[in-house]
C-alpha atoms as one frame of an Amber mdcrd trajectory, in Angstrom:
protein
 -60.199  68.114  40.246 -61.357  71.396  40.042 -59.576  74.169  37.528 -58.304
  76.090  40.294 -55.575  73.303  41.055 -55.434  72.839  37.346 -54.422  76.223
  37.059 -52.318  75.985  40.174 -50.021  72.864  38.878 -49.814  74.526  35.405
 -48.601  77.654  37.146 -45.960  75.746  39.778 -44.815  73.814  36.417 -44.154
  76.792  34.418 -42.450  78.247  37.085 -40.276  75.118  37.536 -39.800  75.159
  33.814 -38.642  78.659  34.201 -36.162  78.214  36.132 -34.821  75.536  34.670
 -34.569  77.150  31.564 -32.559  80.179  32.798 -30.086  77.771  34.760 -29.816
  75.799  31.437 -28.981  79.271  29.480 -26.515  80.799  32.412 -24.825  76.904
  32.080 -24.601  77.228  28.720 -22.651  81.123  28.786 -20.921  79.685  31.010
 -19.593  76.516  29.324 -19.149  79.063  26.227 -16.757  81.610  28.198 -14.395
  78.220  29.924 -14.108  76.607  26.527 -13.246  79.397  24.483 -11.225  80.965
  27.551  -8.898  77.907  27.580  -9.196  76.405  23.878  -8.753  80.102  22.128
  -6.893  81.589  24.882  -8.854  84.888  24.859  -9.604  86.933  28.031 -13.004
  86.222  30.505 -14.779  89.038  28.865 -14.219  88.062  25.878 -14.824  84.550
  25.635 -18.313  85.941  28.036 -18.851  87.980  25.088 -18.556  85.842  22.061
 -20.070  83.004  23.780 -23.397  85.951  24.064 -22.695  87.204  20.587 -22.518
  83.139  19.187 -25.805  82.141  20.587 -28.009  85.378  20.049 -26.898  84.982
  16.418 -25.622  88.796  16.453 -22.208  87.637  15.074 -20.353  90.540  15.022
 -17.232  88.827  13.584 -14.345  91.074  15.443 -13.973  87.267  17.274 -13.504
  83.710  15.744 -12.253  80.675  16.432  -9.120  79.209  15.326  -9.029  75.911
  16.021 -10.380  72.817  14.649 -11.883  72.222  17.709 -13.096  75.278  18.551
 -14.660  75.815  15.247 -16.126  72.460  15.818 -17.461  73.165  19.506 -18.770
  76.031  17.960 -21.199  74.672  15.599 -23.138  72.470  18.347 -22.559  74.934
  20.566 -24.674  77.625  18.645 -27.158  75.443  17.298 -28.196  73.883  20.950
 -27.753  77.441  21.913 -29.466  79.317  19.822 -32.836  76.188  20.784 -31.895
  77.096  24.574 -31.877  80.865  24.321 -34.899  80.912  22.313 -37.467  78.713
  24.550 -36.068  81.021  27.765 -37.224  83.820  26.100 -40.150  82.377  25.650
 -40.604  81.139  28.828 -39.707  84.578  30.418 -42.425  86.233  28.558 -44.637
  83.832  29.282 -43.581  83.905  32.963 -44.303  87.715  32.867 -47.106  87.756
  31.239 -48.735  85.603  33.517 -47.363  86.796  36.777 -49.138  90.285  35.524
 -52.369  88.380  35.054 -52.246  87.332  38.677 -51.129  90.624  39.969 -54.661
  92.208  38.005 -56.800  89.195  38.894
């Protein structure tokens, strides 16, 4: 093998990865915003919201769960979240950073 197809799996991988990554982080808003939606009752935008707010640790406060099962979603919701959100951001950086490599190569 030579370490242009090195470099060319790594790259199709990482873009793979990508994009798994950012469906895995739109999934998980999206599980957020139905769960609280239906469990707390609140509005679309506002379950969207705190579902954001929960796993970007921002935790404003002006929302909070109620129930014992919310409260209890919540927990394993924001620490899987918070592992999510972190290694897309990572991987879009990455992603960037080496599609700008390519562009200057």
């Amino acid at each position: 093998m030579t370490d242009e197809h090195d470099t060319s799996t790594e790259t199709v991988w990482d873009e793979h990865a990508y994009k798994v990554l950012a469906g895995a982080a739109v999934g998980l808003l999206a599980l957020g915003t139905i769960v609280y939606h239906y469990v707390e009752d609140w509005s679309w935008v506002d379950a969207l919201y705190f579902s954001t707010v929960a796993v970007t640790t921002v935790g404003f406060g002006d929302l909070t769960p109620t129930t014992d099962g919310s409260k209890l979603f919540t927990v394993v919701y924001v620490l899987t979240g918070i592992g999510i959100i972190t290694t897309y951001l990572r991987a879009r950086l990455e992603y960037r950073h080496a599609k700008r490599s390519r562009r200057r190569s």
